[in-house]
C-alpha beads as a LAMMPS data file, in Angstrom:
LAMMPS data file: protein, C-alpha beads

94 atoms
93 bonds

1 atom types
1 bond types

-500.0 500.0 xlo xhi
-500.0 500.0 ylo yhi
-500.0 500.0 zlo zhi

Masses

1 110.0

Atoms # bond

1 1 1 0.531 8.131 -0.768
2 1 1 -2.241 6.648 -2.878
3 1 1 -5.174 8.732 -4.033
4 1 1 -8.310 7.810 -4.166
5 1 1 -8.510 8.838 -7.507
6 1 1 -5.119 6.546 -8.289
7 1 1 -7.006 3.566 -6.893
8 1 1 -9.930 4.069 -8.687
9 1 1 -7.769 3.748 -11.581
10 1 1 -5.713 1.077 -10.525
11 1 1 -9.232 -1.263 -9.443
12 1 1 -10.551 0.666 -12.887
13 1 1 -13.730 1.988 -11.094
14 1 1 -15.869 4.616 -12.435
15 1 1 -18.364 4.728 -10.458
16 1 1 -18.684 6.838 -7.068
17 1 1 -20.542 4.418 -5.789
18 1 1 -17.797 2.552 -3.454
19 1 1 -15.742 5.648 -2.815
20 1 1 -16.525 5.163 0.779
21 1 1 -14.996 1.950 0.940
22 1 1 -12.119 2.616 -1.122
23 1 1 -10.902 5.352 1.225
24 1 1 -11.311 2.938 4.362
25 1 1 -9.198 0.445 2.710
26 1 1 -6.988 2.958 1.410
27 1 1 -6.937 4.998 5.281
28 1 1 -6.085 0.493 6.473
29 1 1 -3.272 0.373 4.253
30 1 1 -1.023 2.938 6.538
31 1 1 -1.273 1.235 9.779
32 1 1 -0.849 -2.301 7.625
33 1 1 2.405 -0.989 6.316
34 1 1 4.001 0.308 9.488
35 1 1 3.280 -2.603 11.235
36 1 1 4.860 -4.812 8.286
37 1 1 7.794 -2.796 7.973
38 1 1 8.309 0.166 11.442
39 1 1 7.674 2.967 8.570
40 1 1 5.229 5.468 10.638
41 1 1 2.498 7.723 8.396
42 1 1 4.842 10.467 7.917
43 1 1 7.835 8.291 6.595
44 1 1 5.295 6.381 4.201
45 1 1 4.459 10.239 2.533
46 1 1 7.955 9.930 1.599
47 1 1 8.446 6.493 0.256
48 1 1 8.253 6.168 -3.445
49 1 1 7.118 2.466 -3.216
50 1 1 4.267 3.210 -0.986
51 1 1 1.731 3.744 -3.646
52 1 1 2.364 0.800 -5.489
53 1 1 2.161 -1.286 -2.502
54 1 1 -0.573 0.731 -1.624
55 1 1 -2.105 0.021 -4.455
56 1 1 -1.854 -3.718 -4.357
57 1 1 -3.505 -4.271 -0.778
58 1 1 -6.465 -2.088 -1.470
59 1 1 -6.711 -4.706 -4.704
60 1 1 -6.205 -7.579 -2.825
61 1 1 -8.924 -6.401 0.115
62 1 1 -11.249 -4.844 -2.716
63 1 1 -11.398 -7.685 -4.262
64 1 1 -13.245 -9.650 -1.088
65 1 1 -10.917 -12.385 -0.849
66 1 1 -9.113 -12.106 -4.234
67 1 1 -5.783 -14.173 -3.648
68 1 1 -3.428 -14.489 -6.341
69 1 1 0.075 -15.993 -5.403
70 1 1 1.864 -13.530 -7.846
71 1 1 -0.160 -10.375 -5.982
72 1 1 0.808 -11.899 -2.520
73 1 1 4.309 -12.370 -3.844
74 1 1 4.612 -9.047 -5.070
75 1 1 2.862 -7.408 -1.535
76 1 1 5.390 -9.333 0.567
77 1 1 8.640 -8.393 -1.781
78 1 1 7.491 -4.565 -1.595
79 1 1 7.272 -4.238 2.256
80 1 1 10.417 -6.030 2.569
81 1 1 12.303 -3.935 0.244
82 1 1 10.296 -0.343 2.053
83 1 1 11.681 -1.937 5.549
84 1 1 15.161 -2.499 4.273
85 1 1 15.131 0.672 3.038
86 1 1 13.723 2.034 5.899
87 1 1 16.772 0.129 8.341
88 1 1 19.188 1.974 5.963
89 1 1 18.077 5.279 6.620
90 1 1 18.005 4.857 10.446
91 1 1 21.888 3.371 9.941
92 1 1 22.638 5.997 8.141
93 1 1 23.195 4.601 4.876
94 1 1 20.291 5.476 2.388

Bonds

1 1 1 2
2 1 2 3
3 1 3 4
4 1 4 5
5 1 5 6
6 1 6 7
7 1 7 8
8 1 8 9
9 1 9 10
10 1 10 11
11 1 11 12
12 1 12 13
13 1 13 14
14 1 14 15
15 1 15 16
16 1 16 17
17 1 17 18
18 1 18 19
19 1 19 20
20 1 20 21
21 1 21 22
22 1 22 23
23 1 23 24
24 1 24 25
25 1 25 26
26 1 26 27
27 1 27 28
28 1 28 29
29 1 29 30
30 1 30 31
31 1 31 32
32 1 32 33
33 1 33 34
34 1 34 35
35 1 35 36
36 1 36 37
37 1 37 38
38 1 38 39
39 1 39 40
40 1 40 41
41 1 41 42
42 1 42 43
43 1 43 44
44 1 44 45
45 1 45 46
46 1 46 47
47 1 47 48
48 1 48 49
49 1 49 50
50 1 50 51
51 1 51 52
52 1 52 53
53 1 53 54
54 1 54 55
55 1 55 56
56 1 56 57
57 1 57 58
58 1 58 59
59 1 59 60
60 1 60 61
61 1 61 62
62 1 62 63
63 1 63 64
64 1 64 65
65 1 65 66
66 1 66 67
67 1 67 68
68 1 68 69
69 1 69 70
70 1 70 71
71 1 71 72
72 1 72 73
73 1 73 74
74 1 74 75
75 1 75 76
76 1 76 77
77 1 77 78
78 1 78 79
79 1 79 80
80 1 80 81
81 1 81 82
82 1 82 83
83 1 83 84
84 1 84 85
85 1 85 86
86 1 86 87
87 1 87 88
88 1 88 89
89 1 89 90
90 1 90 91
91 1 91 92
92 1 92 93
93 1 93 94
């Protein structure tokens, strides 16, 4: 799961100065995911792909409206791939 330390980075942030908001957006990215793809909090701490996901939404919402179609691309492509993953694991497969 992403750090706020690790999105500090990834925004590149030095300041503690919007910590607070960070962590909300970070805290929003959990239910945003296991709506998007059925992958409750506890099954996201053991997701390698999480973070980077992670990473990208609190960039995209950080960013007050950023939108980049290569970003949105990459956000969509990442939750499908977690929920596939996800639908292999309750099959039985992954």
């Amino acid at each position: 799961m992403l750090t706020l330390e690790k999105a500090k980075l990834f925004l590149r942030v030095d300041t503690d100065f919007e910590d607070e908001l960070i962590t909300g957006l970070i805290a929003s990215t959990v239910p945003y995911i296991e709506t998007a793809t059925g992958l409750d909090a506890e099954s996201q701490a053991t997701e390698p792909l999480i973070d980077t996901v992670q990473s990208f939404l609190v960039m995209s919402w950080y960013e007050r409206g950023y939108s980049d179609t290569s970003v949105d691309k990459a956000i969509d492509s990442l939750l499908k791939t977690i929920k596939a993953k996800a639908a292999l694991r309750c099959n039985g497969e992954g």
